[in-house]
C-alpha positions, 0 to 999 in steps of 0.5 A, a space after each residue: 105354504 100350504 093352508 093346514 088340513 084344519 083351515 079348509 072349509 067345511 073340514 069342522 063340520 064334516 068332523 061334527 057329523 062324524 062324531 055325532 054320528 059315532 056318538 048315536 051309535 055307540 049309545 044306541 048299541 050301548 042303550 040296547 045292551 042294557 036293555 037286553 042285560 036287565 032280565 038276566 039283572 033281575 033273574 040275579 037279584 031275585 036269586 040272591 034276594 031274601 023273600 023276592 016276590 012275584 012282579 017285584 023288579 028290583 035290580 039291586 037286592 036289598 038283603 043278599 043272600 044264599 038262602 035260595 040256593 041253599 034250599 034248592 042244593 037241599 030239596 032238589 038233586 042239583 047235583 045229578 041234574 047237572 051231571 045228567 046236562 054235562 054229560 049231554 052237551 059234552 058228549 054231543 059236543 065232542 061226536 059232533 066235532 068228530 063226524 063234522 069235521 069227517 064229514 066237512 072234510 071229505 065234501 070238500 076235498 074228496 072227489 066222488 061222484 054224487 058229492 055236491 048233491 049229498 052236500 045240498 042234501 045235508 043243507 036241505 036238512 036244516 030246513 026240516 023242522 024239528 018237530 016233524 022227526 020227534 015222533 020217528 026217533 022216540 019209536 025207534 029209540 023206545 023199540 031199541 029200549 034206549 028211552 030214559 038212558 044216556 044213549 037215547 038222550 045223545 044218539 039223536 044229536 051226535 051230528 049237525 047240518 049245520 057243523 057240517 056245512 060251516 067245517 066243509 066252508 073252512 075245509 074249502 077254503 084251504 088250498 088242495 097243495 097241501 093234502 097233495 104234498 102230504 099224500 107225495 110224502 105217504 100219507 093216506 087219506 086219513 093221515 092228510 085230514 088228522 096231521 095237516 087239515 085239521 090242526 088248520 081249522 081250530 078257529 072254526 072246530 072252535 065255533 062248532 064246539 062253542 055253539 053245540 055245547 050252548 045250544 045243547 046245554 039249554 035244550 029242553 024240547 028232547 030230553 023232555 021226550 026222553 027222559 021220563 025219570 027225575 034221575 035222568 033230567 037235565 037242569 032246563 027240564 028241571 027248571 021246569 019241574 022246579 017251576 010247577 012245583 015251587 010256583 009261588 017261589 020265584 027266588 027258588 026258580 031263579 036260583 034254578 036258573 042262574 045255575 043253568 046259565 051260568 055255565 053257559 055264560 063261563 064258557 062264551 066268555 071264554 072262548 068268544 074270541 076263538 068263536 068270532 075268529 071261526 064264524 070271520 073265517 069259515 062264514 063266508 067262504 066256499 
């Protein structure tokens, strides 16, 4: 009879080590989350706080109420605000789903001449600072007389490099036979990306549509630009404004900003896994 696994030496610590080191991490990972959750703790508690005071830290409210935002729904318009964010991000979520996936799908299946030199141009776009186009695109929206309107607002940002790149990864990734066999039985070029390659790139349209609307809800820097209306704000451009004008009120700004992140958080939680999903497979191919 052979000795058993356990009685081999060396086995105990080797089993000692590992779990010491699989205790250091998940409490190093654990540790880090906490410490990255308490401004966001804090930004609750001092909302839902009766008279929070500035650099206070308490993560627990001694009296909770709604109080504030109570007085922000009735001395602000929220309301709009937050239709003005909604329109934004879901329409600039939903353009750059369609010219995306146009785009990724016709760099990666479509042979034309110039087709990988256009892909390096989209790419090198990426590396364009923002700041350098800001000025360009206000002159030409203001000579259009789209400043202060929806069109302004969204016209800059119904397409991204990025999209691009990340749905022409996913789009390289599925095999040619496919449109082949769909093109053999009549289908034309668009009927071969809209019935057979796009049902099969849901995980990462997923991701696309999930970093868009996050990155697009919380964007200050344009709609600042463009909008020079309290009826056109967004909810970061109104806490903004709630901030210089309720500078002493901090259970005013943060009620502000819980209805900002809220939503943002609402939609993550949801489709998280449909975002992990899309970056394993689209990430790494090509």
């Amino acid at each position: 009879m052979g000795r058993s696994t356990y009685e081999y030496p060396g086995y105990e610590a080797s089993g000692a080590r590992y779990w010491s080191k699989t205790t250091l991490l998940y409490g190093s990972v654990t540790l880090g989350a906490l410490l990255w959750s308490l401004p966001f703790w804090w930004m609750l508690s001092t909302a839902f706080s009766a008279n929070p005071t500035a650099g206070a830290v308490a993560l627990i409210p001694e009296v909770i109420t709604l109080a504030n935002f109570e007085e922000l729904f009735a001395s602000e318009p929220v309301f709009t605000w937050f239709i003005n964010t909604i329109v934004f991000a879901g329409t600039v979520t939903l353009f750059n789903l369609v010219f995306d996936s146009l785009a990724g799908y016709a760099l990666a299946k479509i042979e034309f001449v110039g087709r990988e030199k256009l892909f390096l141009m989209f790419v090198a776009t990426v590396m364009v600072p923002a700041m350098v186009t800001l000025i360009p695109v206000y002159i030409l929206l203001s000579k259009l007389g789209w400043v202060n309107t929806y069109q302004g607002l969204i016209a800059p940002l119904i397409a991204n490099p990025l999209g691009i790149f990340l749905l022409r990864q996913h789009f390289k990734g599925l095999p040619s036979a496919l449109g082949d066999a769909a093109k053999i039985d009549g289908c034309n070029e668009f009927q071969t990306f809209y019935k057979v390659y796009l049902p099969l790139t849901k995980p990462a349209l997923a991701t696309l549509g999930i970093y868009t609307f996050v990155t697009t809800w919380k964007n200050f820097e344009w709609p600042l630009i463009i909008a020079n209306s309290e009826s056109m704000y967004t909810l970061p451009v109104a806490l903004y404004a709630v901030r210089n004008q309720y500078f002493t009120e901090w259970g005013l700004v943060m009620a502000a900003a819980t209805v900002i992140v809220g939503p943002v958080i609402v939609v993550f939680m949801a489709a998280q896994r449909h975002f992990i999903r899309g970056m394993t497979l689209s990430g790494m191919k090509g």
